[in-house]
C-alpha positions as CSV (number, residue, x, y, z in Angstrom):
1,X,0.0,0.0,0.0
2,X,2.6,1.9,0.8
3,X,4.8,1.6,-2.4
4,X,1.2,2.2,-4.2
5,X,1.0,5.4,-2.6
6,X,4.4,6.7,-3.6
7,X,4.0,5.8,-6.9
8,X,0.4,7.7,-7.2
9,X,2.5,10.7,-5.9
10,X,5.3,10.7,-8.5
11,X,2.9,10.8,-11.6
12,X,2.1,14.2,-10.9
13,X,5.4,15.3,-11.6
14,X,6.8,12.9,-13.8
15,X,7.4,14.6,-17.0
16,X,10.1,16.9,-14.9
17,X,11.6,14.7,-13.3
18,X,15.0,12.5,-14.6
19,X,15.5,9.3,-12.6
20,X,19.2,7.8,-12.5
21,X,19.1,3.6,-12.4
22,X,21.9,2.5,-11.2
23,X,23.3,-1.2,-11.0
24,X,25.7,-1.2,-7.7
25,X,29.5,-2.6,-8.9
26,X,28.3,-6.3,-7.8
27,X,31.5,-8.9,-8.0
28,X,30.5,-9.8,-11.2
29,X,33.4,-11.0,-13.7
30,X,33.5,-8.4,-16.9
31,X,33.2,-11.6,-18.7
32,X,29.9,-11.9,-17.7
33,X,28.7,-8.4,-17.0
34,X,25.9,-9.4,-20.4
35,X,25.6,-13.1,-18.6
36,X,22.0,-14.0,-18.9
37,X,21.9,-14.4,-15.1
38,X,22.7,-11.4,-14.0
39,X,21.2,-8.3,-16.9
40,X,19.7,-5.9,-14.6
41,X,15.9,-7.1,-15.9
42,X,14.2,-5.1,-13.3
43,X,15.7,-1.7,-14.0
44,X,15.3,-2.3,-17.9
45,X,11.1,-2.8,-17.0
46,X,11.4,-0.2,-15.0
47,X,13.0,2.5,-17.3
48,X,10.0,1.7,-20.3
49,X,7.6,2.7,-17.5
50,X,9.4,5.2,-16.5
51,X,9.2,6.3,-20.2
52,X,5.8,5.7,-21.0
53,X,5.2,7.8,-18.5
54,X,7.1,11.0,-20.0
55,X,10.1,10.5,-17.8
56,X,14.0,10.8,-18.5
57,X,15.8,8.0,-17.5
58,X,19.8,6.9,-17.6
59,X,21.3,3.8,-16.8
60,X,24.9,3.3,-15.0
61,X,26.3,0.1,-14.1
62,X,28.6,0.3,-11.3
63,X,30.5,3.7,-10.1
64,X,31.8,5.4,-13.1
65,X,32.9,8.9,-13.6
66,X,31.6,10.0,-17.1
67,X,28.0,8.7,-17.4
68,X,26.5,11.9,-16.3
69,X,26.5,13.8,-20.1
70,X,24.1,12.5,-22.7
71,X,24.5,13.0,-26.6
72,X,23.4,17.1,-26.2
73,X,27.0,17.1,-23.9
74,X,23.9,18.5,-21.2
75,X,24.6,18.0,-17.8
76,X,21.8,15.1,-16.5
77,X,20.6,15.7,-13.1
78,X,18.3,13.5,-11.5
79,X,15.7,14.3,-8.8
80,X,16.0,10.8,-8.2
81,X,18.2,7.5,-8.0
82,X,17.2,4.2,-8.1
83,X,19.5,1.6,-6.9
84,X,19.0,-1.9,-7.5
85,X,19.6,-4.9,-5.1
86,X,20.7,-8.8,-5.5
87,X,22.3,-11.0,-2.9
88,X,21.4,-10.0,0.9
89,X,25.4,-10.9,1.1
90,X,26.5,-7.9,-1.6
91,X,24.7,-5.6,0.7
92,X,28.0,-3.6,1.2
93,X,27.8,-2.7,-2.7
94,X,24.8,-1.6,-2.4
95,X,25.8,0.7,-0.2
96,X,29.0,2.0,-1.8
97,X,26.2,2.8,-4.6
98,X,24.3,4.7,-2.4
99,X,27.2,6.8,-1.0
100,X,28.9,7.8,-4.1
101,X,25.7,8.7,-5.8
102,X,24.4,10.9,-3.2
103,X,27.7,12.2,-3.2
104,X,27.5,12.9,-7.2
105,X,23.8,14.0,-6.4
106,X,23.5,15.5,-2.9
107,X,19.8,16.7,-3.6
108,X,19.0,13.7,-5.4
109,X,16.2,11.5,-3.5
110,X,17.8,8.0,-3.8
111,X,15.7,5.0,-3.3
112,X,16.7,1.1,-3.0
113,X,14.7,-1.6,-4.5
114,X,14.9,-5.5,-5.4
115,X,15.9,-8.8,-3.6
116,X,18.2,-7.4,-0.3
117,X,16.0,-4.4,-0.3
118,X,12.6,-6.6,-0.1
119,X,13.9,-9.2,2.0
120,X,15.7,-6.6,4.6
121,X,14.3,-3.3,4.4
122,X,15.2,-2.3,7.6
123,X,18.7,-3.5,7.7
124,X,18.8,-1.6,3.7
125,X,17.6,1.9,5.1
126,X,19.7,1.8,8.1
127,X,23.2,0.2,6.4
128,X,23.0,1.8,3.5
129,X,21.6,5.5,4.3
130,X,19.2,5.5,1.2
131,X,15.9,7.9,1.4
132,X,13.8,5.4,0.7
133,X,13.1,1.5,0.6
134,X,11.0,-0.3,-2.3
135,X,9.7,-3.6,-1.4
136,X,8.9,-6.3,-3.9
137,X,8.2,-6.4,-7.4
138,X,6.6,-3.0,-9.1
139,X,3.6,-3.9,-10.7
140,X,3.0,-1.6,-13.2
141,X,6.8,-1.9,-14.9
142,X,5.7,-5.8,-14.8
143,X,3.8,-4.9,-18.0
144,X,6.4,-3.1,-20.2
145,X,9.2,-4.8,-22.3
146,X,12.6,-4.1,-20.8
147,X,14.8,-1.4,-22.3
148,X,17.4,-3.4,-23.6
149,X,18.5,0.3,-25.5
150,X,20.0,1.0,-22.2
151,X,22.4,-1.9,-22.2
152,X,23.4,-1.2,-25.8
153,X,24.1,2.2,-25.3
154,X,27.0,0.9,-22.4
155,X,28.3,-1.6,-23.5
156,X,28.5,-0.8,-27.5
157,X,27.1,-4.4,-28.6
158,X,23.8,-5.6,-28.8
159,X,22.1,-8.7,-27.0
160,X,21.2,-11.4,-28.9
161,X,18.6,-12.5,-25.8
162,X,15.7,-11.5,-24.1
163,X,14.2,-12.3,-20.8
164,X,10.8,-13.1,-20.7
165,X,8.8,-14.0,-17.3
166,X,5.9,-16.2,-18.1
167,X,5.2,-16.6,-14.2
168,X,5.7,-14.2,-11.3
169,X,6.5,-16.4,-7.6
170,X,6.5,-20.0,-6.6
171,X,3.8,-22.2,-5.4
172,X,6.1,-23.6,-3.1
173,X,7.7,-22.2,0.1
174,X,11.3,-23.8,0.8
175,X,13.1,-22.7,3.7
176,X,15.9,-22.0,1.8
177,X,15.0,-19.8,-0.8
178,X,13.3,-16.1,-0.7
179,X,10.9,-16.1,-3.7
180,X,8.4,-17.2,-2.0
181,X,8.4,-13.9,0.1
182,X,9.4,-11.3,-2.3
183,X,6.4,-12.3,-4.8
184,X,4.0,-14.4,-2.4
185,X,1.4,-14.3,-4.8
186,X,1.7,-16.9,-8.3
187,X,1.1,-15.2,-10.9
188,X,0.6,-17.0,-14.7
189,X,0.8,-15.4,-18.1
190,X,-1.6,-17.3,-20.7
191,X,0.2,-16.3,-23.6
192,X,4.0,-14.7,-24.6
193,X,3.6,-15.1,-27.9
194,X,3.7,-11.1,-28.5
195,X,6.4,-10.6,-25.9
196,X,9.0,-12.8,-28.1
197,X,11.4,-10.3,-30.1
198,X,14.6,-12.3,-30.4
199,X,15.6,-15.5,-31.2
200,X,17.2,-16.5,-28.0
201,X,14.8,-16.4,-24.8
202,X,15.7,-16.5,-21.4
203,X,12.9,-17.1,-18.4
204,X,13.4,-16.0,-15.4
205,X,10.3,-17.9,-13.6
206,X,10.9,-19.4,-10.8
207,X,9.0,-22.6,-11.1
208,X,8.2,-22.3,-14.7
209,X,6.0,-25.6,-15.0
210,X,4.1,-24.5,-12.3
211,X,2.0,-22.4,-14.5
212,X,-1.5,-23.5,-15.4
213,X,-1.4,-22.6,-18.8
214,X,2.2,-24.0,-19.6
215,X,0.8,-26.2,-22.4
216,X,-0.4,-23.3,-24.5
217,X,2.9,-21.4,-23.5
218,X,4.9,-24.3,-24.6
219,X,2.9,-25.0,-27.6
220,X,3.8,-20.8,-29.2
221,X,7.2,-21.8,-28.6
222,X,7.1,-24.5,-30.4
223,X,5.3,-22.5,-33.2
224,X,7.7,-20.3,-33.2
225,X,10.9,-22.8,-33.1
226,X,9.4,-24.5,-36.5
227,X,8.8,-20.5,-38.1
228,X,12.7,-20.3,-37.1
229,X,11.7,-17.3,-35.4
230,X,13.5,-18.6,-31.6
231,X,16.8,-20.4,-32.1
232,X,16.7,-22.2,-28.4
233,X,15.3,-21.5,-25.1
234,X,16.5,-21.5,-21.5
235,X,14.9,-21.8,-18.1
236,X,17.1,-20.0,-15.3
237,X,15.6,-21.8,-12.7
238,X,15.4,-25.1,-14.2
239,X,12.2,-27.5,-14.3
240,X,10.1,-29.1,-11.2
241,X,11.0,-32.7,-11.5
242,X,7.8,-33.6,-9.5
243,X,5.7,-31.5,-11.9
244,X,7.5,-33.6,-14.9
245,X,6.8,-37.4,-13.0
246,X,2.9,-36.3,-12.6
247,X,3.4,-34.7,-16.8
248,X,5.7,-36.4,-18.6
249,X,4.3,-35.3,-22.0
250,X,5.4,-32.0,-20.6
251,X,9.6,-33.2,-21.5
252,X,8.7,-33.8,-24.8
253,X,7.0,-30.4,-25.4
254,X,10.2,-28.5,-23.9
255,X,12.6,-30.2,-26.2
256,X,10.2,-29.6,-29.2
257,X,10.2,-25.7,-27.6
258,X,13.7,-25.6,-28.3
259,X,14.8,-25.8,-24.5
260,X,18.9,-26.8,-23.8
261,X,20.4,-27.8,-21.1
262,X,17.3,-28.6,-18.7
263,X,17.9,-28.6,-15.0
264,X,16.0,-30.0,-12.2
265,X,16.5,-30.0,-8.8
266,X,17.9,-32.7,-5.8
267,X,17.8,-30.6,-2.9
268,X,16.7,-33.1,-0.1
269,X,18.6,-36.4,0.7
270,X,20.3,-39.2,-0.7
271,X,17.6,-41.7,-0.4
272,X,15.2,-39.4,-2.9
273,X,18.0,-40.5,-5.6
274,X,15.2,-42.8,-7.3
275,X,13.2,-40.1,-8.2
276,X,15.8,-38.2,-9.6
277,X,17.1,-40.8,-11.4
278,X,13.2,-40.9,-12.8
279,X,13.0,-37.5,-13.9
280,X,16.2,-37.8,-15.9
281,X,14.8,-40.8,-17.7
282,X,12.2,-38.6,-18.2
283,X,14.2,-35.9,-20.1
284,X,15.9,-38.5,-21.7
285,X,13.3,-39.8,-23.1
286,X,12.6,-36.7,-24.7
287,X,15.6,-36.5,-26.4
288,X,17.8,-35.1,-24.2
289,X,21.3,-36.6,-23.5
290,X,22.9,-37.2,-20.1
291,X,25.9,-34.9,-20.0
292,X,23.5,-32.1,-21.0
293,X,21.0,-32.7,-18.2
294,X,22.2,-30.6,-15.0
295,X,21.3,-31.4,-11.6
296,X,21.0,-28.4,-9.0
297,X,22.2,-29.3,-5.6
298,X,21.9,-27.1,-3.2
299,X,25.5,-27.3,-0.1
300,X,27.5,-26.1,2.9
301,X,23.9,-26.8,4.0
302,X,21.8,-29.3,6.6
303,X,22.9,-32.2,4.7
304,X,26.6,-32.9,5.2
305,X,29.6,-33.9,3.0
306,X,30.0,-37.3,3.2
307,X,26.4,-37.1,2.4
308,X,26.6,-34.6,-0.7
309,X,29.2,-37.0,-2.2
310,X,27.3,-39.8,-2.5
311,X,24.8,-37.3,-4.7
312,X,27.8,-36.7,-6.2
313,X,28.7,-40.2,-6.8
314,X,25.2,-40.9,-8.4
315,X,25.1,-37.7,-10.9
316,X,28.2,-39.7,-11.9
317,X,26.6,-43.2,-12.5
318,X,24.1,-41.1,-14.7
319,X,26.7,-38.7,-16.2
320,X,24.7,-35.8,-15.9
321,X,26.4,-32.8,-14.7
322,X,25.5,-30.8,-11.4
323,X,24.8,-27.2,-10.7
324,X,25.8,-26.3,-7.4
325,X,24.7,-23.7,-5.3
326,X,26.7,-23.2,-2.1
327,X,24.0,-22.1,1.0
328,X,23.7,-18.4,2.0
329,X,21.2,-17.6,4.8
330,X,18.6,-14.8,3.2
331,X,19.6,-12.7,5.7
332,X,23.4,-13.0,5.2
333,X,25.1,-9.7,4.6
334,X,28.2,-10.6,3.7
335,X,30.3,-13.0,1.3
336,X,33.7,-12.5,1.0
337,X,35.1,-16.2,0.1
338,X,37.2,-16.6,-2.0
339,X,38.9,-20.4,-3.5
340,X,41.9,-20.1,-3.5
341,X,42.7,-19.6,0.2
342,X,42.2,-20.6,4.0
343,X,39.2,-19.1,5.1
344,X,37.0,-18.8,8.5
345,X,33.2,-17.9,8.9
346,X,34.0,-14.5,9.9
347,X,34.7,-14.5,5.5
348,X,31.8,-16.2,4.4
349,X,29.0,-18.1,6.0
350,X,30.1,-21.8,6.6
351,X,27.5,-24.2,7.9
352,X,27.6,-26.0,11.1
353,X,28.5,-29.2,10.0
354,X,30.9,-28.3,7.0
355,X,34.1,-26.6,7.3
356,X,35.9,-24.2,5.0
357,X,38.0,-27.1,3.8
358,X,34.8,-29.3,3.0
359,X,33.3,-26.2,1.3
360,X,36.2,-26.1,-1.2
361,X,36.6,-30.1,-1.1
362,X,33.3,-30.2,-2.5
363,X,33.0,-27.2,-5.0
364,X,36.4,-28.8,-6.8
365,X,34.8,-32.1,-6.7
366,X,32.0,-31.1,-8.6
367,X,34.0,-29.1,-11.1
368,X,36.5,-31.9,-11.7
369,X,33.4,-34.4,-12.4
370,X,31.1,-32.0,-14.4
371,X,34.9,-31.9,-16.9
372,X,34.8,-35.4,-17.0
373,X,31.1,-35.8,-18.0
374,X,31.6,-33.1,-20.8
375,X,35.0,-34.3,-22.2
376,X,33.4,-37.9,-21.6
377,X,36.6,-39.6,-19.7
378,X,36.8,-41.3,-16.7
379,X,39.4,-39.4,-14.7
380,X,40.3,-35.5,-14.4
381,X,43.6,-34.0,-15.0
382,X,44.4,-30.1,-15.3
383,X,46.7,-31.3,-18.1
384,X,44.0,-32.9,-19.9
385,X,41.9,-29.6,-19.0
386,X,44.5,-27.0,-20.3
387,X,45.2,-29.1,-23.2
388,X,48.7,-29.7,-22.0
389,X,48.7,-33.6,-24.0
390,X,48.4,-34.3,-27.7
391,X,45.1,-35.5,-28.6
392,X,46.8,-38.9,-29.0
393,X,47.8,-39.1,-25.7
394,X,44.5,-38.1,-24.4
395,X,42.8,-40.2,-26.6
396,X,45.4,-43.2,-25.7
397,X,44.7,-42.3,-21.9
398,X,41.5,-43.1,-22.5
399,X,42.0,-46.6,-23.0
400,X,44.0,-47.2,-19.7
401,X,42.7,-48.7,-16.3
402,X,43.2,-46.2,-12.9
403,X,46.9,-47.6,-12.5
404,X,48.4,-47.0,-15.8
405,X,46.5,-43.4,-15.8
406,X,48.2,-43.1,-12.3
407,X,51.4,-43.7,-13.5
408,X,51.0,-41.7,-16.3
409,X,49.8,-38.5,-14.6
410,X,50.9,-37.5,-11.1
411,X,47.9,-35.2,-11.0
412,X,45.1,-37.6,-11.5
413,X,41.5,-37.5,-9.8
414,X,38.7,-40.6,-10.5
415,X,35.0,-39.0,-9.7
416,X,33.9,-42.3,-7.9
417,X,36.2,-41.6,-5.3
418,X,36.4,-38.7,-2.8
């Protein structure tokens, strides 16, 4: 009601009023600053309302000097500044936006919205200083396209994918995960026929199944795909394995959609690895091969090592790769680990019953084993990795048993064992 209320008082003056976005300097390699998983989606809605509605809007990623003149060399200065948020544990950039910019902009109102804003608000308007706290998801930029414009005009190169929400939420409410209190409410699109502009889409739902009308969704795609007007499609979040054992017609219609690389979940225990193992039959049977298939797995967690690598162990018997996702609490405000040293859990959050070392034991694991399932081979080395053997050796190495490989390489790792 709130958020309702401040929007109702902004229209009045929106045609003179220019509005900053700004996307904090997140740790995000420059590599993957256009990465499909982290485009700043909700400022992009957000600045084709903002323009609909007859207001002047930049975009800045990060802290940078000379993003203040526009094509006219005029000076813009905004009455306002909208930050974006991710990760509760990138709070601290958040807040070295919010600093510098009301530094830049000492009369500028500057307001902090998405995930560490909506689950936090309190902990956002005190740590971070900002005016103003928006929570959850603005509804009325929900309808617009996102100004992908903005993005071009940064970075000189244009995306070649869009992001499309079919869904808004998640009809289910795991501990673990904040969704469910951000958007509470599921909300379902019929149709995205008419939102589909490029010929790569990427959904952002968060339980993309879930949504009654997923047949007819699935079903313009596929349209679509045969037209050649959509190359492939991905689902960020992956597929609800339980939703494709009660469906299983529902595989087949995502491979004829053009979906790659499905994922589905194993976030509970060991003894669930039947099911698994039934919903990747189920993909398979689609027409999707193993090594493609990628399991989410969710650690540094309640379930402990020794535990995790017996998951391990079986995505390996399937050879289907694994997505993991090392545990943050929601309310987590920091996140400063880092691989390649000795760490304690006043760096990063480390679970009860895992150590720093069994954090780093298991994220190289993985790694190593997700290689070996893509390069198809039975053993990692970072000499076969880097390339550092002729592809006659490799392919002779191939061949050998664990104690000629052994012998051969002093560097060797075998993913059935720890």
């Amino acid at each position: 009601m709130k958020n309702q209320k401040i929007l109702a008082k902004r229209k009045l003056n929106k045609k003179k009023n220019k509005i900053l976005l700004v996307e904090p300097d997140f740790p995000i390699p420059p590599k993957s600053k256009n990465h499909k998983n982290f485009l700043p989606i909700g400022l992009l809605k957000i600045a084709s309302y903002l323009r609909a509605n007859g207001t002047k809007v930049r975009l800045v990623r990060g802290i940078i000097n000379n993003q203040f003149v526009n094509r006219e060399n005029k000076y813009f200065k905004p009455a306002e500044i909208w930050i974006t948020s991710l990760f509760t544990f990138w709070s601290e950039n958040v807040r070295n936006a919010v600093i510098y910019y009301k530094n830049v902009f000492p009369k500028a109102k500057v307001v902090v919205g998405g995930i560490y804003a909506s689950l936090m608000p309190k902990h956002c308007k005190k740590y971070t200083g900002c005016d103003e706290v928006y929570v959850g998801v603005m509804k009325e930029a929900e309808k617009f396209p996102p100004a992908y414009d903005l993005i071009d005009k940064i970075n000189s190169n244009y995306l070649d994918y869009q992001i499309v929400h079919a869904s808004r939420g998640c009809k289910r409410s795991c501990a673990f995960c904040g969704t469910w209190k951000i958007e509470p409410n599921y909300l379902a699109k019929k149709s995205i026929i008419e939102e589909i502009k490029l010929r790569k889409v990427i959904f952002y739902d968060n339980n993309f199944l879930a949504n009654p009308y997923i047949e007819n969704i699935l079903s313009e795609l596929t349209e679509l795909k045969k037209e050649k007007k959509i190359l492939w499609c991905e689902s960020q979040s992956g597929f609800d394995g339980r939703i494709l054992l009660k469906k299983p017609y529902l595989a087949k219609m995502i491979r004829e959609a053009g979906f790659r690389y499905p994922r589905i979940a194993w976030d509970w225990n060991f003894s669930d690895h039947p099911n698994i193992k039934k919903q990747i039959n189920v993909l398979k049977q689609a027409g999707y091969r193993s090594r493609d298939i990628f399991i989410f797995m969710l650690y540094n967690w309640d379930i402990p090592l020794n535990k995790m690598e017996l998951k391990r162990k079986k995505c390996w018997q399937w050879k289907v790769q694994i997505a993991d996702c090392r545990y943050r609490p929601i309310n987590q405000t920091f996140d400063y680990y880092y691989p390649k040293r000795e760490q304690t859990r006043f760096d990063y959050f480390i679970h009860k019953k895992w150590t720093d070392e069994k954090v780093k034991k298991f994220r190289r694991n993985v790694r190593s084993q997700n290689i070996c399932v893509r390069q198809e081979v039975s053993f990692y080395s970072r000499k076969l990795e880097n390339r550092l053997l002729s592809k006659e050796q490799a392919k002779r190495l191939k061949r050998f048993g664990k104690r000629e490989v052994r012998n051969y390489l002093d560097d060797v790792w075998f993913p059935d064992e720890d």
